[in-house]
C-alpha positions as CSV (number, residue, x, y, z in Angstrom):
1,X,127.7,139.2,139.4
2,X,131.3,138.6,138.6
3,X,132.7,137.9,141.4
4,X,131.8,137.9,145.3
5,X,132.8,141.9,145.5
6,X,130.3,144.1,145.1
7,X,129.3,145.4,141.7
8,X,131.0,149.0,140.1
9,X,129.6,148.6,137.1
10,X,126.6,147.7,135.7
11,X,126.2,145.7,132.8
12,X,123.4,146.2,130.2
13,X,123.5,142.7,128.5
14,X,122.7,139.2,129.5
15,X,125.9,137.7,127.5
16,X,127.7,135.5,130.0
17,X,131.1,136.0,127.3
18,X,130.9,139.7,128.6
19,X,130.8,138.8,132.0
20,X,133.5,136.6,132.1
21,X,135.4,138.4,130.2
22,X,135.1,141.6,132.5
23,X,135.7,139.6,135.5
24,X,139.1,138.1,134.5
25,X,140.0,141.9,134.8
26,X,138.7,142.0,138.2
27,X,135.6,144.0,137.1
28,X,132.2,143.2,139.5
29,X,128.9,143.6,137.6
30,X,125.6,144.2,138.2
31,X,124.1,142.1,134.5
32,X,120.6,144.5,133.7
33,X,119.9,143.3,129.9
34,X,117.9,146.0,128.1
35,X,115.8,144.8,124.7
36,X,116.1,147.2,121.8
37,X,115.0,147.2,118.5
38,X,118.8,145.8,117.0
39,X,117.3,145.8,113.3
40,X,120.2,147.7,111.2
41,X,118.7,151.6,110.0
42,X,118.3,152.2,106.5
43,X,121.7,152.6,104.7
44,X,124.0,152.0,108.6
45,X,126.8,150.5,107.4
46,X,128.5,148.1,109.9
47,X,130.7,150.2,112.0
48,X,127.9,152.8,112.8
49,X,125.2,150.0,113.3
50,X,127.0,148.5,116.1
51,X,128.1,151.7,117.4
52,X,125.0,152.4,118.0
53,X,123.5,150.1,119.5
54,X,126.5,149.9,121.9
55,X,125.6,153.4,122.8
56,X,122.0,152.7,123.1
57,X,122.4,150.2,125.3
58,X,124.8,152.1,127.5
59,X,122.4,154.9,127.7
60,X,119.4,152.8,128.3
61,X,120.6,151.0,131.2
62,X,122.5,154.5,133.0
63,X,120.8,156.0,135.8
64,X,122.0,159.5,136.6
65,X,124.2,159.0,139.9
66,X,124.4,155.3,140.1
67,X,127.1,152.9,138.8
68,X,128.6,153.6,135.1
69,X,127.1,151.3,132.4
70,X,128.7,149.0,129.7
71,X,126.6,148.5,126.6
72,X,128.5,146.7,123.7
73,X,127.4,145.2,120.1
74,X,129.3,142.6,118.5
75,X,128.7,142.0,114.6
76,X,130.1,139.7,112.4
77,X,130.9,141.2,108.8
78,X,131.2,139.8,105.3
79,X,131.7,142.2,102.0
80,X,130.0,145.0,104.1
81,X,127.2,142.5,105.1
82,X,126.5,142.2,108.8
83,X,125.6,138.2,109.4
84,X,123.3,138.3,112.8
85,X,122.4,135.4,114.8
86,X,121.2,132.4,113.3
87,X,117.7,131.6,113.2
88,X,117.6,128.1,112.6
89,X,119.8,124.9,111.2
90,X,119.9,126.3,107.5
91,X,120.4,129.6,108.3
92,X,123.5,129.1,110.5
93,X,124.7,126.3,108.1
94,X,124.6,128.9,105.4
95,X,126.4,131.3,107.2
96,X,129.3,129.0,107.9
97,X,129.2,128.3,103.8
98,X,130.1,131.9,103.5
99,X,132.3,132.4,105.9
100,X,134.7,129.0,105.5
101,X,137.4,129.2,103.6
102,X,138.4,133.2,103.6
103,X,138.8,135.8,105.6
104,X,135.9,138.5,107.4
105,X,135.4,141.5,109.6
106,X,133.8,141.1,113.2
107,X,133.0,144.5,114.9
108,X,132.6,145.0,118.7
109,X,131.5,148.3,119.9
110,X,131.9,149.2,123.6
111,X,130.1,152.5,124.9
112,X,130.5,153.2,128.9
113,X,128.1,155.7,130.4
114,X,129.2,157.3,133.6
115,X,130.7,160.6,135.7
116,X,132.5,161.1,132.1
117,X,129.6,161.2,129.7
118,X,129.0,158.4,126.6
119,X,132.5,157.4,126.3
120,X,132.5,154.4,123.3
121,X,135.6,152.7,120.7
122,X,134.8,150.6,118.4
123,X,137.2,147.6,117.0
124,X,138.0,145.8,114.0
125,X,139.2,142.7,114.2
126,X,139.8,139.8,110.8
127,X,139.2,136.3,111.1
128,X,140.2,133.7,108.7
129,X,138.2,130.4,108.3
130,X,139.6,126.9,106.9
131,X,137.7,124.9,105.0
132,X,134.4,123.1,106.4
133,X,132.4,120.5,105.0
134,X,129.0,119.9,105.4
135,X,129.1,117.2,108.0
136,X,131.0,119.2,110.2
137,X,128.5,121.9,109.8
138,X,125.7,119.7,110.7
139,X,127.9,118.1,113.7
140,X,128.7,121.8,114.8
141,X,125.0,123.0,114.7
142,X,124.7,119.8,116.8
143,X,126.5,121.5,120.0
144,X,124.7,124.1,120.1
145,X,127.6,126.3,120.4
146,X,126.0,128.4,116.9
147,X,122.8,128.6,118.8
148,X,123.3,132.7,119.8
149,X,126.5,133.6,118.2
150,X,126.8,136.1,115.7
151,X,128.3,134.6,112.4
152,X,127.0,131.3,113.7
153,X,130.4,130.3,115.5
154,X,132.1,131.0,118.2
155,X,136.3,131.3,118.9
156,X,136.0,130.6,122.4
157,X,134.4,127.8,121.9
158,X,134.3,124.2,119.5
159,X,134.3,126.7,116.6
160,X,138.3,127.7,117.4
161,X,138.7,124.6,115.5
162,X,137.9,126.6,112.0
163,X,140.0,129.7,112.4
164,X,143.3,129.5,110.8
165,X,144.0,133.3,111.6
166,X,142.8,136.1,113.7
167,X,144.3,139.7,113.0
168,X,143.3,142.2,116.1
169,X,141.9,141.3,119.1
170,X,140.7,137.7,120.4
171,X,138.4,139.4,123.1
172,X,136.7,141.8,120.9
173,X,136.0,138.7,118.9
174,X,134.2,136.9,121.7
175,X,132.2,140.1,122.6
176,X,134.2,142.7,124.4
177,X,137.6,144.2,123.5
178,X,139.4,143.8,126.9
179,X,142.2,147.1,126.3
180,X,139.9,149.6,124.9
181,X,137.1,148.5,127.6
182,X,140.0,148.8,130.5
183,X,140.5,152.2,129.0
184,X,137.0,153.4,129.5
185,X,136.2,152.4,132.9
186,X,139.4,153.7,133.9
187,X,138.4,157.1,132.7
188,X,135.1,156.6,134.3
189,X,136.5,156.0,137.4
190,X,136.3,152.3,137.6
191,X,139.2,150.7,139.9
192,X,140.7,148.0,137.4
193,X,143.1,145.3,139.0
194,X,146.4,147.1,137.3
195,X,144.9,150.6,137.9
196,X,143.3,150.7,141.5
197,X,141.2,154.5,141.9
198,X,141.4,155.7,145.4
C-alpha cells in the first residue's frame, strides 16, 4: 500500500514508480499485478499499443462493485518504433546508442475502471538526450537502474543525467501522468487530497 490509509483504489501493476507516484497525491493502493501478453498486434502503432494494454490491464484487475482499478502502459518511442525493456547489456546499450543525442516520444496510457465505466487518456511527452559515450553506457548498465525501464533509462533516476530537455509531462515519463490520472479518479469517485468526495 501507499500509505497507512486504507486502499481506494486498486492498482493493477507491480511498478513501485506508479505507486509512489500515486501516493504523493494522497492516493492508497491496493498493488494486484496482472500478466498479459504485452507483444505489440500486427500493424498497432504506438499510441493504440499502449492504450491498450492500459485498458486491458484496468479491465483485468476490476471486479464489479469493488474498488476502481488503474491500469497504465508506458512506451518509449523512436521514428514510430516502440523500444521495450531491455533484455540484456547489448540490448540496452543499443538502445541508449539510439536514443543519445536527439530527441524521442515516450507514451503513457492510463485507463481507470470504476462506477464510471473504462475511463483512459493517453500522453505524449518529448525527451531530448545529450550525448553519451560508451563508457558511460557500460557504467550506467552497471547500476542497474536500465535493468526494467522502458528505453533502457530512467529520468527519475541516475539517467536524469542524459536529458537535456523534456517537453510535456515529467510524471508521465516516469510511468503515470499525475493531472490526467487525478482527473480520472476524480470522475470515478476517488477522494484526491485537493478534491475530497464526501
Amino acid at each position: 500500500m501507499s500509505s497507512s490509509r486504507p486502499p481506494c483504489i486498486r492498482l493493477a501493476s507491480a511498478s513501485p514508480r506508479r505507486r509512489d507516484l500515486l501516493a504523493a497525491i494522497d492516493v492508497s493502493v491496493e498493488v494486484r499485478p496482472v500478466a498479459l501478453d504485452e507483444t505489440p498486434l500486427p500493424g498497432e502503432v504506438p499510441e493504440e499499443y499502449v492504450t491498450r494494454l492500459a485498458r486491458e490491464k484496468a479491465a483485468a484487475g476490476y471486479e464489479p462493485g469493488g474498488m476502481p482499478t488503474l491500469g497504465a502502459d508506458t512506451a518509449v518511442v523512436r521514428d514510430g518504433e516502440i523500444l521495450g525493456k531491455p533484455v540484456d547489456a547489448g540490448h540496452a546499450a543499443d538502445m541508449l546508442r539510439r536514443l543519445a543525442g536527439r530527441s524521442h516520444e515516450v507514451m503513457t496510457a492510463v485507463a481507470v475502471h470504476g462506477p464510471a465505466g473504462l475511463l483512459v487518456r493517453c500522453v505524449t511527452s518529448r525527451v531530448t538526450l545529450r550525448a553519451i559515450d560508451e563508457a558511460e553506457i557500460a557504467a550506467y548498465w552497471r547500476t542497474g537502474e536500465p535493468d526494467d525501464k522502458a528505453g533502457g533509462y530512467a529520468i527519475q533516476g541516475r539517467g536524469a543525467v542524459f536529458v537535456t530537455h523534456l517537453e510535456g509531462s515529467h510524471s508521465a515519463v516516469v510511468g503515470l501522468p499525475l493531472c490526467e490520472t487525478a482527473d480520472l479518479l476524480s470522475r470515478q469517485g476517488v477522494p484526491l487530497w485537493n478534491h475530497p468526495v464526501s
